[in-house]
C-alpha positions in Angstrom: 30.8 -5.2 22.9 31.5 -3.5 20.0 33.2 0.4 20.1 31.6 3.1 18.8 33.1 5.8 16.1 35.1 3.0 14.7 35.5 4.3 10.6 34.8 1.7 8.2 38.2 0.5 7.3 39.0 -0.8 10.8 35.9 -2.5 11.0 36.5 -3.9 8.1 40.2 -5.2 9.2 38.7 -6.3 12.3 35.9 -8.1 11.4 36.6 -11.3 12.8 37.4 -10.2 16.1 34.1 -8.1 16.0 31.9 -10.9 14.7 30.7 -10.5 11.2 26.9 -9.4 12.4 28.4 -7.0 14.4 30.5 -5.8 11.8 27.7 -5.6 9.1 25.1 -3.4 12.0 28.0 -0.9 12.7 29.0 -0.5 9.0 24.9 0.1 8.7 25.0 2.5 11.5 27.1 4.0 10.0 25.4 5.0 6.9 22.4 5.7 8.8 24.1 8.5 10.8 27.3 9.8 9.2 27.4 12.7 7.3 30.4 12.6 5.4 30.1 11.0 1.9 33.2 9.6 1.8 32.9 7.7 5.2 29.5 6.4 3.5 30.6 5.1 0.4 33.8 3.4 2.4 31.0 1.9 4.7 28.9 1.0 1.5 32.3 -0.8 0.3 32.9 -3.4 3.1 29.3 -3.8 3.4 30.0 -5.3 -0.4 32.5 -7.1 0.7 31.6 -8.7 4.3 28.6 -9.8 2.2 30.5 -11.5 -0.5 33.0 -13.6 1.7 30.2 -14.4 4.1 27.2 -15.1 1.6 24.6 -15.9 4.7 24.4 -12.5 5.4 23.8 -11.2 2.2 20.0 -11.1 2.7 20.8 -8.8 5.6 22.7 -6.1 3.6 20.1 -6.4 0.8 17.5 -3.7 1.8 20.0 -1.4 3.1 22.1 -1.7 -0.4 18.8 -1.5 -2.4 17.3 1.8 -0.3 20.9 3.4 -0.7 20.4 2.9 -4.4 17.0 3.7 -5.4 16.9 6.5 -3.1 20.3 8.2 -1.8 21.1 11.3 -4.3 24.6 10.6 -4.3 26.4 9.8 -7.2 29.5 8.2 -5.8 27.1 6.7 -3.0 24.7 4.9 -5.4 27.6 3.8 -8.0 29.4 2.0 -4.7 25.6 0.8 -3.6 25.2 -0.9 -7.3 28.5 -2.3 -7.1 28.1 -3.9 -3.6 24.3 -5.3 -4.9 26.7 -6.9 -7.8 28.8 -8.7 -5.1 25.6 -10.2 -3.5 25.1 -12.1 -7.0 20.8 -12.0 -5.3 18.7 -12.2 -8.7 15.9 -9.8 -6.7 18.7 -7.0 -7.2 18.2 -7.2 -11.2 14.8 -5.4 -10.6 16.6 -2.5 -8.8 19.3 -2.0 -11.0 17.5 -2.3 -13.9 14.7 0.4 -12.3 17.9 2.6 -12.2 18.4 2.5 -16.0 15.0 2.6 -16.8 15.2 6.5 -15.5 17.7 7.4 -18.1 19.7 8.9 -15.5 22.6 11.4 -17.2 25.5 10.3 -14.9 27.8 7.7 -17.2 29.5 6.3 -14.3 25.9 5.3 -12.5 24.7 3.7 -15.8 28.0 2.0 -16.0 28.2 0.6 -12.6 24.7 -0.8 -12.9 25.4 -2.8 -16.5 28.6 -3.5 -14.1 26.5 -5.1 -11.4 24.2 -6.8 -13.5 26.9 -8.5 -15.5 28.1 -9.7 -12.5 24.7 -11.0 -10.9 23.0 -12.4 -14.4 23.6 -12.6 -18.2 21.0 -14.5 -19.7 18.2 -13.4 -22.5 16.9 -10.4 -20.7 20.3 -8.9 -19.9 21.9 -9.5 -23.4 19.0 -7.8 -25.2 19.7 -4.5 -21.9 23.6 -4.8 -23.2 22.6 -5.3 -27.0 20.2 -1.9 -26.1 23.4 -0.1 -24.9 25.3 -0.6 -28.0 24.0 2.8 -29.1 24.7 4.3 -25.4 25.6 7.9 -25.7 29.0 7.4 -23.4 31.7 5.8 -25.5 32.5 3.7 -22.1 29.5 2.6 -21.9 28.8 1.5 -25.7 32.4 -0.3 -25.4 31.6 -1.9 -22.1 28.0 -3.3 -23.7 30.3 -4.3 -26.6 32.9 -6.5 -25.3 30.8 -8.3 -22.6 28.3 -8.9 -25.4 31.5 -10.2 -27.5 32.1 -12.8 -24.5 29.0 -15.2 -25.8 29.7 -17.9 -28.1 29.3 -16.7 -31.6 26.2 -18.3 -32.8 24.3 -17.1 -29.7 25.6 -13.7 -30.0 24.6 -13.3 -33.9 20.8 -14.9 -33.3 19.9 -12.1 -30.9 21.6 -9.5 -32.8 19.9 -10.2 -35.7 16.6 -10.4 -34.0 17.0 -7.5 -32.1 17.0 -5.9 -36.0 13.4 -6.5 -35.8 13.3 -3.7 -33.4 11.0 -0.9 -34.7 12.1 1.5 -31.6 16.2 1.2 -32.7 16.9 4.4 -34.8 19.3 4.0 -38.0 22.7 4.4 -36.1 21.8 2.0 -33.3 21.2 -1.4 -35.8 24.5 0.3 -37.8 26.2 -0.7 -34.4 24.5 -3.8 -34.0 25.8 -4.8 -37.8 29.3 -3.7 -36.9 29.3 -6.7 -34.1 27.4 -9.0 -36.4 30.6 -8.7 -39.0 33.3 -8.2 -36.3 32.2 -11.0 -34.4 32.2 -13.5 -38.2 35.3 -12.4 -39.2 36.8 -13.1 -36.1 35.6 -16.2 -36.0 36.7 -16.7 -39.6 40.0 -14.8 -39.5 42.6 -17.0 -40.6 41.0 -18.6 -43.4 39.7 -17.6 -47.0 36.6 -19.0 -47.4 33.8 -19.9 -45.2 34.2 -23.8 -44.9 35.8 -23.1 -41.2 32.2 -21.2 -40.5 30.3 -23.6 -41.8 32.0 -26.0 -40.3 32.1 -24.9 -36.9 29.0 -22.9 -36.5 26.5 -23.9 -38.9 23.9 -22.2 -36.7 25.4 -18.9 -37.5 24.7 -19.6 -41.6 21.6 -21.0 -40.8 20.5 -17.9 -39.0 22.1 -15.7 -40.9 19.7 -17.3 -43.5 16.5 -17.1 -41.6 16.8 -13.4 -41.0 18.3 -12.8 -44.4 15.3 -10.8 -45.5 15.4 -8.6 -42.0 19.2 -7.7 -42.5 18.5 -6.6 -46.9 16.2 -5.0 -45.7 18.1 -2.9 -42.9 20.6 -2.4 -44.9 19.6 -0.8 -47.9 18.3 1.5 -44.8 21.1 2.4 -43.4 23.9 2.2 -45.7 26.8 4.9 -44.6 30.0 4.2 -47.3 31.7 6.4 -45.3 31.6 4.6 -42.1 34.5 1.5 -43.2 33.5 -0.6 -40.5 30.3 -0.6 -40.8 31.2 -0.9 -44.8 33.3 -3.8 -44.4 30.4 -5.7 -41.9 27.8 -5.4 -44.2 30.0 -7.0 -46.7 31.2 -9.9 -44.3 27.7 -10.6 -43.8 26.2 -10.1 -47.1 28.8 -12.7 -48.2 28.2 -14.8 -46.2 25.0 -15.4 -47.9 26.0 -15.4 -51.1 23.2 -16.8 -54.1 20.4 -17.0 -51.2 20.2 -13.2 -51.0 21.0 -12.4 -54.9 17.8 -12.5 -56.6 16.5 -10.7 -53.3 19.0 -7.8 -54.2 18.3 -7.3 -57.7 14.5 -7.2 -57.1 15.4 -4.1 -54.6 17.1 -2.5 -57.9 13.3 -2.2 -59.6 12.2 -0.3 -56.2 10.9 3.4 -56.9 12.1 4.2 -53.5 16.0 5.7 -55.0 17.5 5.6 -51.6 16.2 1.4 -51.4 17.7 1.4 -54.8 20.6 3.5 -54.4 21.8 1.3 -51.7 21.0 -1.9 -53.0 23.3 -0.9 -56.1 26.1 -0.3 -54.0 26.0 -3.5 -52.3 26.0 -5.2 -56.0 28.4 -3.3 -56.8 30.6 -5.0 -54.0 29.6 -7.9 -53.8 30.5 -8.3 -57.7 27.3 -9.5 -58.5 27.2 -9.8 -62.4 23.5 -10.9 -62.8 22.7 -7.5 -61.9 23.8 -5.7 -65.0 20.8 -5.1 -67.0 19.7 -3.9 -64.2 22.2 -1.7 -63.6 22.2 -0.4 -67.6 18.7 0.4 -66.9 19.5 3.1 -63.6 22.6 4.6 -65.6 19.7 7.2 -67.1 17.7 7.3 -63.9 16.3 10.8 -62.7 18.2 10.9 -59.8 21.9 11.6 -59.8 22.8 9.3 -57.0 21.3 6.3 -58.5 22.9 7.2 -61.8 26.9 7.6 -59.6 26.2 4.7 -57.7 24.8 2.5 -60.8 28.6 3.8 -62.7 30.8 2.6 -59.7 29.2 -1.0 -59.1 29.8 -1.3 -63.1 33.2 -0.5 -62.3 33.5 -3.1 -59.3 32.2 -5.7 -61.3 34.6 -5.4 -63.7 32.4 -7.0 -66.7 33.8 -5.5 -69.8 30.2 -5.2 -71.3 29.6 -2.3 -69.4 32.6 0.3 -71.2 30.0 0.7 -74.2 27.2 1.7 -72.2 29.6 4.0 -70.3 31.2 6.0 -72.7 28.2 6.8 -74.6 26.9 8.5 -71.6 30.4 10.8 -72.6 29.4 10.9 -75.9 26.8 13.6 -76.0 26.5 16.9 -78.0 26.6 19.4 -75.7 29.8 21.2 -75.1 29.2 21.9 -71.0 28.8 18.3 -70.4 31.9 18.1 -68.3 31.2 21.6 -66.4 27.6 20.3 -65.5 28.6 16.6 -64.6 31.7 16.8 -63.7 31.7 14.4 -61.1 29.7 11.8 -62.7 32.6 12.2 -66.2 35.3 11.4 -63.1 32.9 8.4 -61.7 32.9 6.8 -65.3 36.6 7.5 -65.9 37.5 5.5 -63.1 35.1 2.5 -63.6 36.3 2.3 -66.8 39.8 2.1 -65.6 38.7 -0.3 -62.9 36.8 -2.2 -65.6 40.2 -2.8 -67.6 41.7 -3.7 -64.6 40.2 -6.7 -63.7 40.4 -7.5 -67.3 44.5 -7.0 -68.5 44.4 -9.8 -71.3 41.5 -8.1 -73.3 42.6 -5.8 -76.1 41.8 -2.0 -76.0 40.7 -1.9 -79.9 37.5 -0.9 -79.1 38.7 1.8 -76.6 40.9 3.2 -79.2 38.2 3.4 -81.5 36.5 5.9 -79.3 39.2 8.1 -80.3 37.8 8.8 -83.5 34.5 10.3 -82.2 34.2 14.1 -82.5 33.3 14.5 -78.7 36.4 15.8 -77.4 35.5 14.9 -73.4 35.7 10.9 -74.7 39.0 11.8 -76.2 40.1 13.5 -73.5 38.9 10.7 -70.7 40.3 8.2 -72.5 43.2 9.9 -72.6 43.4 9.5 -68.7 42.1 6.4 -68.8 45.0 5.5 -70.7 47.7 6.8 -68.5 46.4 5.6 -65.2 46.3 2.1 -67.2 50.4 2.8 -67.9 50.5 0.1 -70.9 53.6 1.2 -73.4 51.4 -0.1 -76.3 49.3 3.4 -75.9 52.3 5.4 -76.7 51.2 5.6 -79.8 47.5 6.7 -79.6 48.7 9.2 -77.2 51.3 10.7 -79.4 48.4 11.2 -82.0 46.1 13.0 -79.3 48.9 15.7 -79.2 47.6 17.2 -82.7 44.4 17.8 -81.2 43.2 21.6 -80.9 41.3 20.8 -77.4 43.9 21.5 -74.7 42.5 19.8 -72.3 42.9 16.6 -74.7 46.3 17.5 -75.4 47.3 18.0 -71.7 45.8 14.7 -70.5 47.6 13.0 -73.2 51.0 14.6 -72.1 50.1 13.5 -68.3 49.7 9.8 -69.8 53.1 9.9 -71.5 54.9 10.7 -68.2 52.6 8.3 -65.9 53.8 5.3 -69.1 57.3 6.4 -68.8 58.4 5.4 -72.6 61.6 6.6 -73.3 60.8 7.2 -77.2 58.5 9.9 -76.1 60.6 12.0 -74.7 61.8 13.8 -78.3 57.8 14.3 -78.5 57.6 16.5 -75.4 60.6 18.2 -75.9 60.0 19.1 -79.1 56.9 20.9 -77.1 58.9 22.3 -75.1 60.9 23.8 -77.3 57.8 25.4 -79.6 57.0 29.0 -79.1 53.2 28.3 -79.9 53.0 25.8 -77.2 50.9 27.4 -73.8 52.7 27.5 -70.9 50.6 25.0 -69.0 51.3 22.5 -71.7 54.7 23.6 -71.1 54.7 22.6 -67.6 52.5 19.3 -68.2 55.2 18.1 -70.6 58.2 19.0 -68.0 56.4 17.1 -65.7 56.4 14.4 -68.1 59.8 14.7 -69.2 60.7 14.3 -65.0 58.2 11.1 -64.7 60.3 9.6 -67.7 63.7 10.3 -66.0 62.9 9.0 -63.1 61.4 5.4 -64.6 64.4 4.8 -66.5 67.9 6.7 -64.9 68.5 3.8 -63.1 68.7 1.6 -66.6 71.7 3.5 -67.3 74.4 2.0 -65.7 76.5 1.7 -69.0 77.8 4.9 -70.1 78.5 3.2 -73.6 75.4 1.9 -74.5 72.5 3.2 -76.9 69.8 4.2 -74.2 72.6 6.5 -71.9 73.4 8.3 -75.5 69.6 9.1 -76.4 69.2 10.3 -72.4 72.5 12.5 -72.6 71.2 13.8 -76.0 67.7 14.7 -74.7 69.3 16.3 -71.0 71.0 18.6 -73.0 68.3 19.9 -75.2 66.6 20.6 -71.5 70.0 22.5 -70.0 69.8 24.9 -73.3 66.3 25.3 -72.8 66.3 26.6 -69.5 69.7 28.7 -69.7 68.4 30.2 -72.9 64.2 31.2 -72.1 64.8 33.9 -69.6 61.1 35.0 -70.3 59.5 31.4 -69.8 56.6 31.0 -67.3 58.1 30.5 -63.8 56.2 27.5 -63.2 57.4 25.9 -66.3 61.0 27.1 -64.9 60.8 25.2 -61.6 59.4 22.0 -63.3 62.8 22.3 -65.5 64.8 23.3 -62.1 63.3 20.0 -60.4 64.6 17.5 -63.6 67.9 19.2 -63.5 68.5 19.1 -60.1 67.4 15.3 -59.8 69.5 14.3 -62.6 72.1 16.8 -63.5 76.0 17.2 -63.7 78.4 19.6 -63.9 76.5 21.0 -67.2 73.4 21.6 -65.5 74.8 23.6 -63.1 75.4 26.5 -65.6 72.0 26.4 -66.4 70.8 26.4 -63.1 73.7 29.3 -62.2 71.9 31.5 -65.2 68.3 31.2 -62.8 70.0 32.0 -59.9 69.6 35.6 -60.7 65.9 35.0 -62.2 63.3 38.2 -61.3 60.9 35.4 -59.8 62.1 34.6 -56.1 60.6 31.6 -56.0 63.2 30.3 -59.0 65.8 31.7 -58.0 65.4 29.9 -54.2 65.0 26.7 -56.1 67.6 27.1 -58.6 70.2 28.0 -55.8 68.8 24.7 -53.9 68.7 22.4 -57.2 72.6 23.8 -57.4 73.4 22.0 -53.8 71.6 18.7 -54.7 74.4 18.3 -57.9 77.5 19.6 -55.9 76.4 17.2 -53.4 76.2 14.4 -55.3 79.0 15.2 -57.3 81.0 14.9 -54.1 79.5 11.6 -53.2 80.2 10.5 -56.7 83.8 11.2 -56.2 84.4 9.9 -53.0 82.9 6.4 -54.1 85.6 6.5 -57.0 
């Protein structure tokens, strides 16, 4: 005989002496009749459990778990009801569980529990493509539970129904982004430790091969759904698109002929990436097209591929006539600035000739791009070139030039940009640009000067003083051109600085006169630390 009110724990820790039917008719009872949730989902629990340790039995609990499930309103009750249908590992529960999702219920934790109990019953074709659905799941949980059980295939299993499941007309744009991200996490985890894809090829061949057999499937996508501002997804579309290499390269470039720009647009990035230089014509051809993005994106993969044919083609789109060029494309003048520099980049041992000849057009935007171009390229041989840029009348020419100086860190320039300094007809912001410079320079090449005696120390000395007298002497100077002079001095200066610095202290701009006082502590300091070390 078996006692009544018993609560589900005890019957479950006295199971054997009640029999196991027993056990499994007054754990039933119990959800028949009680009325307090948690009592039910504890019954629900040990029902799940009885019928894993005694697997005979689990036919018996079946119905029960599936009615609890399909019908019970509960959310806790019918997230313990899927878990205990998971412990029965029947196949006949798959068509319950799977029911549940169907419905699209808004509950995470009863979606989860399901994938839970699924996972644990089946995990063949049917399930992978429910998991590979799930990627896109609106609960983070969810999406990362999908994910990593989906991760737990062999590789080349894995990546042949991702890539089918691309054929899927019913997956929006952000769904087959997610299903790329696991395509390209899953190959370069495979491929992680090497740098090329012999290993791949090697040890899953069926993944190339595949990769090849949907290759027109995944351009396709991709020039769909390109985000550049999604990195992971960036970086998996490149891991991929690699991957396949020449078989997908005269694919690409066909896509660049497309009148649909967004097809185009993409496609152009990807080239751009992928460093593919057989698409360059191509890629001339879109630098005039009649939609801006085409025309940015066509700049940038010039600058990726790094072929120093393109710097012609880009700096005549500088070269026009009209004077608002760089208030009216202002991004696009920044776009082929930096593909130019990029351009050079991958190509140090080429001379800059015809760069420099560019400097004898009348367009002062080239003169002033180059300019930049030449600083962020830091090469002392363009000391000179720069120097000659500072007779220009365009300020914008002659403060980019300035800018380079500093980035290069020449020493011989420095009498250049003091001399600035030091004219009344130079504007303030040139001013400023030039301190700047003058700092940049410093900092390059103080530490050179361990030798008090030697050429280089005397030029410095020379030039630091013409700096001190500059600021204890321009009381009326532009405070912004003050602090520039208040940061060299208080990064570099001695005792003689510090009467400089002393004659700012009582500056009418607050802002000097807190830096001056704070530039004062930096020398002291120093000088302290100086002397102690002696």
């Amino acid at each position: 005989m078996w006692e009544p009110n018993l609560h589900p724990d005890e019957i479950f820790q006295r199971r054997e002496e009640l029999g196991i039917k027993n056990s499994v008719k007054m754990l039933t009872e119990i959800l028949d009749s009680a009325k307090e949730n948690a009592k039910r989902v504890r019954a629900i629990k040990y029902l799940g459990l009885v019928s894993e340790e005694t697997p005979q039995i689990s036919k018996e609990c079946y119905d029960t778990l599936e009615n609890i499930l399909i019908s019970d309103e509960g959310i806790k009750i019918k997230c313990e009801a899927a878990k205990a249908l998971g412990k029965l590992k029947l196949e006949k529960a798959l068509k319950p569980l799977k029911w549940v999702i169907d419905q699209k219920p808004t509950e995470p934790t009863i979606i989860l529990a399901v994938l839970k109990a699924i996972n644990k019953i089946r995990f063949e074709e049917a399930e992978i493509r429910l998991f590979i659905e799930n990627l896109n799941a609106k609960y983070n949980d969810i999406k990362k539970y999908a994910r990593n059980q989906l991760l737990r295939l062999m590789p080349d299993v894995l990546i042949k129904y991702l890539l089918d499941s691309l054929n899927n007309d019913n997956y929006s744009n952000e769904h087959k982004s997610e299903i790329f991200k696991l395509i390209g996490y899953e190959l370069s985890s495979i491929n992680i430790s090497f740098e090329d894809v012999s290993y791949l090829k090697a040890k899953y061949p069926e993944v190339i091969t595949n990769l090849i057999e949907y290759k027109n499937i995944v351009l396709n996508e991709v020039t769909r759904v390109l985000k550049e501002e999604d990195s992971e997804f960036m970086n998996s579309i490149i891991a991929i698109l690699k991957l396949l290499g020449d078989d997908i390269k005269d694919d690409l470039i066909k896509l660049l002929l497309t009148d649909d720009f967004i097809v185009k647009k993409n496609a152009i990035i990807i080239s751009g990436k992928l460093r593919i230089k057989d698409a360059l014509d191509s890629l001339f051809n879109n630098l005039d097209s009649l939609y801006s993005e085409v025309t940015i994106a066509s700049i940038e993969a010039l600058g990726q591929i790094g072929d120093i044919s393109a710097v012609p083609q880009l700096l005549d789109i500088l070269n026009v006539d009209d004077v608002s060029f760089e208030y009216t494309d202002i991004d696009m003048k920044f776009q082929i600035i930096d593909a130019i520099k990029n351009i050079y980049l991958h190509n140090e041992e080429v001379s800059y000739d015809y760069l420099f000849t560019y400097l004898d057009k009348k367009n002062d935007t080239i003169k002033e791009s180059i300019a930049f171009i030449l600083g962020e390229l830091g090469k002392e041989e363009f000391n000179e070139p720069l120097i000659t840029l500072l007779n220009e009348r365009n300020l914008d020419i002659r403060k980019n030039a300035i800018i380079a100086l500093g980035k290069i860190g020449k020493i011989s320039s420095l009498n250049t940009l003091i001399s600035l300094l030091n004219s009344d007809s130079t504007y303030w912001l040139l001013k400023k640009v030039a301190a700047d410079a003058v700092y940049n320079i410093f900092q390059k090449n103080w530490y050179k000067l361990k030798d008090t005696e030697n050429a280089l120390w005397r030029e410095l000395n020379q030039d630091f003083a013409l700096l001190i007298e500059y600021l204890k002497s321009n009381n009326d100077e532009d405070f912004k051109v003050k602090l520039s002079m208040i940061k060299i001095l208080g990064a570099f200066g001695d005792k003689k600085a510090i009467n400089a610095l002393l004659s700012r202290v009582n500056d009418f701009h607050r802002t000097v006169r807190i830096h001056a006082s704070n530039a004062i502590k930096r020398i002291e300091v120093r000088l302290e630390l100086e002397e102690n070390v002696q």
